[in-house]
N, C-alpha and C positions, 0 to 999 in steps of 0.2 A: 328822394331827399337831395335838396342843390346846397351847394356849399359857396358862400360868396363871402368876401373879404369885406372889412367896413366900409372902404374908397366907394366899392361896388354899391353895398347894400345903403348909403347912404343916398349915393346917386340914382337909385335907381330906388327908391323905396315905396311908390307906390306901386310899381310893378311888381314888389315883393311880396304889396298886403293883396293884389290881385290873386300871386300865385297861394298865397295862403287862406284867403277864403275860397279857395278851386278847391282845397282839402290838401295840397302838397304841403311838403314838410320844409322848410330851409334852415339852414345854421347861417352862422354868423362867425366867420373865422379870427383873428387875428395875428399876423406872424402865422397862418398858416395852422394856428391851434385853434378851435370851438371855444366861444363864449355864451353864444346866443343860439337858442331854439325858438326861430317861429311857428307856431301852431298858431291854428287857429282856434277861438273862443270859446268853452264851452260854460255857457252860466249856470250856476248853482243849480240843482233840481229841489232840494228838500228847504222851503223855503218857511221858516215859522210863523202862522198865523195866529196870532194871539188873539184869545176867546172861543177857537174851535168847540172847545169842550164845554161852554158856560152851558149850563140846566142838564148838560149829560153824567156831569160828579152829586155823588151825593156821600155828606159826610154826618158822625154822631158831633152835636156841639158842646158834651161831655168830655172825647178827646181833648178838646183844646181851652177844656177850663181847669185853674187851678195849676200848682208848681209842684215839680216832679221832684222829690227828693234828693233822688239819686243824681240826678241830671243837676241840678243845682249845687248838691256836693263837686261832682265832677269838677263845673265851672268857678266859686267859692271857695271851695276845701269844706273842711269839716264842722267847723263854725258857726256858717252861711246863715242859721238863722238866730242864733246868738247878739246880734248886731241891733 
């Protein structure tokens, strides 16, 4: 891990992204303290494919007929179908 002040790493910054896609590590100091950590990139792995699972679910269409009492009190109050 190299340690380079801003003056440095600005003047010098394509040989910083050099040294960091080589896999080395650099900081970024200021007044001699760490601000900045370059790494290098690592893109996402688990990337979500929407529709992976279409014709692989199967569901009853009974579930999701009809209003659940309870669940409706919950949201309503006690009322709910008084209205």
């Amino acid at each position: 891990m190299k340690t380079f002040n801003v003056y440095e790493a600005k003047t010098n910054f394509s040989k910083l992204l050099d040294m960091v896609a080589a896999g080395e590590e650099v900081v970024i100091a200021r007044n001699g303290k760490p601000v900045a950590d370059m790494t290098v990139h690592k893109p996402k792995k688990n990337k979500i494919k929407f529709g992976t699972l279409a014709g692989k679910i199967t569901y009853r269409e009974e579930d999701f007929v009809g209003i659940d009492p309870d669940i409706q009190e919950m949201f309503y109050g006690k009322d709910w179908d008084k209205e």
